[in-house]
N, C-alpha and C positions, 0 to 999 in steps of 0.2 A: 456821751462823754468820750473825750479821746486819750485814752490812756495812755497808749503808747508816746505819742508826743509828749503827755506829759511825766513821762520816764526819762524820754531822753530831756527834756528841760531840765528838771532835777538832775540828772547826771550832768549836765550844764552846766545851772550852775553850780552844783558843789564844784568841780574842778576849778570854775570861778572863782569861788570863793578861797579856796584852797593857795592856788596862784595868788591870788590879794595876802592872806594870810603869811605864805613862804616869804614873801616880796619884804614885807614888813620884818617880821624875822628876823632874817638874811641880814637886815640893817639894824637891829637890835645886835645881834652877833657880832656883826663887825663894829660896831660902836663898843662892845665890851672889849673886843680884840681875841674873840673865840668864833673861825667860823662854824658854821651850820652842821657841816662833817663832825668837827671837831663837836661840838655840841651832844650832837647823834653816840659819837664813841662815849663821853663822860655819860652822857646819859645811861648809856645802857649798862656801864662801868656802876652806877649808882644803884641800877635797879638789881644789877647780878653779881656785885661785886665782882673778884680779881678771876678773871678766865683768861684763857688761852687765846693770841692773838687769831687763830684756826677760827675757834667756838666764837669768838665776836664780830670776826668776818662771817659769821652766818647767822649770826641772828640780825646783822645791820643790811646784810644783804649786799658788800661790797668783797670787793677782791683783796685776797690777803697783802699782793703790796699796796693795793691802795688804805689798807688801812693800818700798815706795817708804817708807810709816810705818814699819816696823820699821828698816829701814838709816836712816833720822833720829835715830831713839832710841838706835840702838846708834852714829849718829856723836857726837852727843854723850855719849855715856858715852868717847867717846876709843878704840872699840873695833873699829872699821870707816872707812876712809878714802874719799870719794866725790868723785870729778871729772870734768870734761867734757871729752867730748869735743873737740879744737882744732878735726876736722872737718866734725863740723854738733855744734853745740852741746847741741839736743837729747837729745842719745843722754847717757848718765849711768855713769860704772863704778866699781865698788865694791872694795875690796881689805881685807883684813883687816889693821889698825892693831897696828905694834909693839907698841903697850903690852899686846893681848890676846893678841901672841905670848909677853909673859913671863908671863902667868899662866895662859897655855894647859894648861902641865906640873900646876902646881899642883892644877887642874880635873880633870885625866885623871886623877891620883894620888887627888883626894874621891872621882871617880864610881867610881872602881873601891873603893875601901873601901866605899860606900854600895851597888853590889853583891854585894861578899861580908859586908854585913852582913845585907843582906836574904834572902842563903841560910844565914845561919848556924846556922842554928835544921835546915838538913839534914843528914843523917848520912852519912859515907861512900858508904854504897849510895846513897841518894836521888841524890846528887851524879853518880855512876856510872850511875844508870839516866836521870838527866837527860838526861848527855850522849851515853848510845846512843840516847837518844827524839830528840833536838833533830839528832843525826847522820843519825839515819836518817830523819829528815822531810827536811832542808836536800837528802838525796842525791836524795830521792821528787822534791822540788818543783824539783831542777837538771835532773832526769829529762826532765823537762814541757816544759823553755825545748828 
């Protein structure tokens, strides 16, 4: 059995698959008129609520102007709230804007149709053998931590 090749196959194609999946995305995103960055900031805005542009540039893993430009663009689209700190002015924090809490639902409900539309073309089984392939990688790689 050749294991190693089929390590790197697997690491294959997930990035494969990965790249298919971003691709897709990326055009979901821009069909709402949120890109992908800007996605990435709300998101983590949602999971963490209001942090410091610093603390979110490091959990997204970009640079604080690059994500000082995104939180601009998403406060004026009215979708992201940003204020100073009273105790050194300096400091900057970001909270996620009512207006993108009511159309947050709306977003979950496209990205999941634009999901199952992109499996649709799979048949029971494939569906099935999906989710024992993606179960028993997610169990391998929780193995690892």
């Amino acid at each position: 059995m050749e294991v190693r090749g089929d390590k790197t196959e697997i690491a294959k194609l997930f990035f494969e698959v990965e790249k298919n999946l971003k691709r897709n995305m990326y055009k979901f995103f821009e069909d709402s008129g949120i890109t992908l960055s800007q996605s990435l900031v709300i998101a983590t805005l949602i999971n963490y609520g209001e942090m410091k542009i610093t603390d979110l540039s490091k959990k997204i893993n970009l640079s604080n102007s690059t994500v000082s430009g995104i939180v601009d663009r998403l406060e004026k689209q009215e979708l992201v709230i940003k204020r100073r700190s009273e105790k050194d002015r300096r400091i900057v924090y970001v909270k996620v804007a009512p207006k993108f809490e009511r159309i947050h639902k709306g977003m979950n409900e496209k990205m999941k149709k634009k999901f199952e539309d992109l499996l649709s073309k799979a048949t029971p089984g494939d569906i099935e053998k999906i989710i024992e392939g993606l179960t028993t990688l997610k169990r391998v790689l929780n193995e690892r931590d």
